[in-house]
C-alpha positions as CSV (number, residue, x, y, z in Angstrom):
1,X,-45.6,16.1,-2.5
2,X,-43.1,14.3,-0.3
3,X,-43.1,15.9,3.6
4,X,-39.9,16.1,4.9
5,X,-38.9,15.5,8.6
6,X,-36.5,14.7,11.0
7,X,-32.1,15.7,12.0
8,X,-29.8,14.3,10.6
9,X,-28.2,11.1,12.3
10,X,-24.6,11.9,11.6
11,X,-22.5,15.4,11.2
12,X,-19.2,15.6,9.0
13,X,-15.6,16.7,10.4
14,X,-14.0,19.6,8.4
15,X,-10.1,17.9,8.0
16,X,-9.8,15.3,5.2
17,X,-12.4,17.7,2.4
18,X,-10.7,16.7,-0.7
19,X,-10.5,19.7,-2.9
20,X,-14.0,21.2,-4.6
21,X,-17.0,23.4,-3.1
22,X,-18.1,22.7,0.5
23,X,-21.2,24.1,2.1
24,X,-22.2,24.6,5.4
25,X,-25.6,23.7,4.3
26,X,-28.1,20.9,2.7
27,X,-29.6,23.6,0.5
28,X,-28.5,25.7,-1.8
29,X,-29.8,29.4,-0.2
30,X,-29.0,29.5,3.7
31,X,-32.6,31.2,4.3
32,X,-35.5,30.7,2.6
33,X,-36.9,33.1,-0.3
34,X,-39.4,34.1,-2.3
35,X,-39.3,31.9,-6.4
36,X,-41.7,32.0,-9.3
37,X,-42.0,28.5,-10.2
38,X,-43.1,27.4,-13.4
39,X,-45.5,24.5,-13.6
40,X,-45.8,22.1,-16.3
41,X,-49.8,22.8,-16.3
42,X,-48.7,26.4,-17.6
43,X,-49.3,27.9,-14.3
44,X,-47.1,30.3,-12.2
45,X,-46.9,29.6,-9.0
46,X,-45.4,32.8,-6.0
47,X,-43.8,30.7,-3.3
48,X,-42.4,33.1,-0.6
49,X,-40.3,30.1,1.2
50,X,-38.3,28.0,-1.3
51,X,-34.9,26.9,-1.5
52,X,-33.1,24.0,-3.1
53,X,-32.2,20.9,-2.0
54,X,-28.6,20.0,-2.5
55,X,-29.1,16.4,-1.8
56,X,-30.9,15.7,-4.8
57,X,-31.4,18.7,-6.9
58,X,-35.0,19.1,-5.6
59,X,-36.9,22.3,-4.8
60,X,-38.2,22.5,-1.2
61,X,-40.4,24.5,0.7
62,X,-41.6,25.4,3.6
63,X,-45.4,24.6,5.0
64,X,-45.7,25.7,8.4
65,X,-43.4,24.8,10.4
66,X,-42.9,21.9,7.8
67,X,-40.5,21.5,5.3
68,X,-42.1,20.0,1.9
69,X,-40.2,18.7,-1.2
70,X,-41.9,19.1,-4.1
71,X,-42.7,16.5,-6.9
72,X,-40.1,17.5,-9.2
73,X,-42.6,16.0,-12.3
74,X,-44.9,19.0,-12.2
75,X,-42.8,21.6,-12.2
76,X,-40.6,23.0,-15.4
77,X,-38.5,25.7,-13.9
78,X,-38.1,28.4,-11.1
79,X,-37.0,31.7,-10.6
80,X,-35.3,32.8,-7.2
81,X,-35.3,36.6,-7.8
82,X,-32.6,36.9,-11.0
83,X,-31.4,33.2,-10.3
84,X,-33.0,31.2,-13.2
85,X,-33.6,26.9,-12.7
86,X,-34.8,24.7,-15.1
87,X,-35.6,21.2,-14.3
88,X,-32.8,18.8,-15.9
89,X,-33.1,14.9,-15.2
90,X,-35.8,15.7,-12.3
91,X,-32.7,18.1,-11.0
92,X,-33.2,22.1,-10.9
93,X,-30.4,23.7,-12.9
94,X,-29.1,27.3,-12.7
95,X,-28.5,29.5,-15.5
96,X,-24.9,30.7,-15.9
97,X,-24.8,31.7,-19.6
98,X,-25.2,31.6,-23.0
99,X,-24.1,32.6,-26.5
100,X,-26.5,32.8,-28.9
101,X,-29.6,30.5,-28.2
102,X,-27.3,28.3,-26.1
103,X,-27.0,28.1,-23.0
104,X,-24.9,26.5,-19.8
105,X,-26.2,25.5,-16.8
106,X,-25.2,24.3,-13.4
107,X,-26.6,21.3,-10.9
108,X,-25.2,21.4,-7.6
109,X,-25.1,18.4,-5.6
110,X,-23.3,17.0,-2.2
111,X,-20.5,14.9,-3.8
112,X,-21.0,11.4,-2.0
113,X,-17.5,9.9,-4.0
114,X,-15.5,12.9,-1.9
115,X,-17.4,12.2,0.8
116,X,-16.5,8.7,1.4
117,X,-12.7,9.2,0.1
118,X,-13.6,11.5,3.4
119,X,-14.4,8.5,5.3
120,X,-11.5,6.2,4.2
121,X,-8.7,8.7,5.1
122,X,-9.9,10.2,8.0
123,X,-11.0,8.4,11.4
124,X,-12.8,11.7,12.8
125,X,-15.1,11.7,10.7
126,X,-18.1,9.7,11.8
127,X,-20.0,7.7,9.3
128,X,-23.5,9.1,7.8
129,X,-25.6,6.2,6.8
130,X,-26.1,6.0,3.0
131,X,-29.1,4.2,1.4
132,X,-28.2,3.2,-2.3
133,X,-26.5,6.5,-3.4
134,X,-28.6,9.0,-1.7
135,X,-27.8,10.2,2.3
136,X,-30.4,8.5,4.2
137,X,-32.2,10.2,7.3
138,X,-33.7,9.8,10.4
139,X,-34.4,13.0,10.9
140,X,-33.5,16.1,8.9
141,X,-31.7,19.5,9.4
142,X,-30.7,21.7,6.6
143,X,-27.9,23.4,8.5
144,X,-24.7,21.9,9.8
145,X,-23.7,22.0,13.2
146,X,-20.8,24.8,13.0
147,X,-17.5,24.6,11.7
148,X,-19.1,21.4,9.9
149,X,-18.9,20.9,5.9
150,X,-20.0,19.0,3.3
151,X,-18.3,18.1,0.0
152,X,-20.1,20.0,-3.3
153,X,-19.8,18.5,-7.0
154,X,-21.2,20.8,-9.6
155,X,-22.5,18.7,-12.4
156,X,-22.7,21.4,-15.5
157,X,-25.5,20.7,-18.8
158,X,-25.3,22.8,-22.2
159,X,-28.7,23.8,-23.7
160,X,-27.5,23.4,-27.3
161,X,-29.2,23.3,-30.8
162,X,-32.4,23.0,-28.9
163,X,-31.3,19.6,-27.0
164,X,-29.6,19.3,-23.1
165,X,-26.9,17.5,-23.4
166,X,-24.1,16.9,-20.4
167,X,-21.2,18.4,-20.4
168,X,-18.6,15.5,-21.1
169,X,-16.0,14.9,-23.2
170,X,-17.2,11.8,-24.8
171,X,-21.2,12.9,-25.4
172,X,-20.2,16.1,-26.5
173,X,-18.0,15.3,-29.0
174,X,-20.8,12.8,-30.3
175,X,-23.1,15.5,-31.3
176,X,-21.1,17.8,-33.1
177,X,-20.2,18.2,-36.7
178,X,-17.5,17.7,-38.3
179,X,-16.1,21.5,-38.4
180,X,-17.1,21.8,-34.7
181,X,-15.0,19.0,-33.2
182,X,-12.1,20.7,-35.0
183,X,-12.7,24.0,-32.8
184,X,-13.8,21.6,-29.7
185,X,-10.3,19.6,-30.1
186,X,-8.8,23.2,-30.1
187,X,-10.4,24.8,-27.3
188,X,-10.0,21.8,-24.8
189,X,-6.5,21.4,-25.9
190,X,-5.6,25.1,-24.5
191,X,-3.8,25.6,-21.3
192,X,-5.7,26.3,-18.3
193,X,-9.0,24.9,-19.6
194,X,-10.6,23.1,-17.1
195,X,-14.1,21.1,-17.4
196,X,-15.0,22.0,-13.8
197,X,-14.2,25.8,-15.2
198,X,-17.6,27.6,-15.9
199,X,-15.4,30.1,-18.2
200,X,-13.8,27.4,-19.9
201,X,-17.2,25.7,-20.7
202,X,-18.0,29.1,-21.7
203,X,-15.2,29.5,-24.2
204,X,-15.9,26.3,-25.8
205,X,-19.7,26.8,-26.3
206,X,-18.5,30.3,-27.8
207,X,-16.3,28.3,-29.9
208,X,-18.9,25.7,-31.1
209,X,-21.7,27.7,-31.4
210,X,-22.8,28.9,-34.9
C-alpha cells in the first residue's frame, strides 16, 4: 500500500476547458464513503472511507488523518453503495449496463491531452508539472481551490462473451463474427451515435449481442 501525501504544486484556470467532463475534484466521490471491496484472496473487505482516484483509476482511502492508495493487484472489485467497480488494466471500472451477460463499463480519468491543449492556448493557466504521463506531486489535495477544474476523459470497456475488451472501433470489430459486424457497421453508421455516448454503446452491444 502506497501512502499518499502532500498539495498539489499547481492549480488549473477554468477558461480554455476544451469540451468533455470537468471536475472540481481528484477523486471521483467529493466525500468519502463507505465500499465493499472485493479481494482477490476471496475476502470482503467494509471500508467506511473510500473513494476513487481520478488520476489513475485507483481506489484510495483514508487512514487517520492519512490518505492511502491501495495496491490495485489485490483487489478484484468494489461496491460504493449501488455503484459497482471492477478492476480493468489495474483501473476501477463502474457498471453502467448490460444486455444479456454483457456488460459496459466506464473508467474515469483526468484527460492530460485536454489538459495541455489547456496549456498551449491559454497563458492563465499555470503549468502542473507532469512526470511521464501521470501528474506529478509535491504534495497532494484532492479538492481544487474554487472555481478551479480539471479536464475528465471517460475511457468506456464492454464485458463481452466472457472477455473485456475496449471499446474502439478497430478492436471491436476484430472480435466479432461475421453477422455481427454487419449490425456493428449498421448501428455506428446511424445518426447521432456517438462513441463517447453511453446510450449509443448501449444500442450497439444490444445490437451485437446474441
Amino acid at each position: 500500500m502506497k501512502k499518499i501525501c502532500f498539495l498539489l504544486l499547481c492549480m488549473l484556470s477554468v477558461s480554455g476547458v476544451i469540451a468533455q467532463d470537468n471536475t472540481y475534484n481528484l477523486t471521483v466521490y467529493k466525500e468519502y464513503k463507505p465500499a465493499v471491496l472485493h479481494m482477490v484472496s476471496g475476502r470482503t473487505v467494509n471500508n467506511p472511507l473510500t473513494n476513487v482516484f481520478l488520476k489513475n483509476g485507483a481506489l484510495l482511502y483514508k487512514q487517520g488523518d492519512d490518505v492511502m492508495e491501495l495496491n490495485m493487484a489485490t483487489i478484484t472489485a468494489a461496491d460504493f453503495g449501488d455503484d459497482h467497480y471492477i478492476k480493468i488494466e489495474d483501473r476501477l471500472a463502474l457498471f453502467v449496463d448490460s444486455v444479456g451477460r454483457n456488460q459496459l463499463y466506464s473508467v474515469s480519468l483526468v484527460d492530460l491531452d485536454s489538459y495541455r491543449a489547456m496549456l498551449r492556448n491559454n497563458v492563465n493557466i499555470t503549468h502542473l508539472d507532469f512526470g511521464g504521463d501521470q501528474l506529478q506531486y509535491t504534495t497532494i489535495d484532492l479538492e481544487l481551490q474554487e472555481g478551479q477544474t480539471l479536464p475528465v476523459i471517460n475511457i468506456f470497456y464492454y464485458y463481452y462473451n466472457g472477455k473485456i475488451v475496449r471499446v474502439h472501433e478497430r478492436d471491436l470489430y476484430r472480435i466479432l463474427t461475421k453477422d455481427k459486424k454487419r449490425m456493428y457497421k449498421t448501428v455506428i453508421s446511424m445518426e447521432g451515435f456517438k462513441w463517447t455516448d453511453p446510450d449509443s454503446l448501449m444500442k450497439l452491444l444490444k445490437a451485437i449481442s446474441d
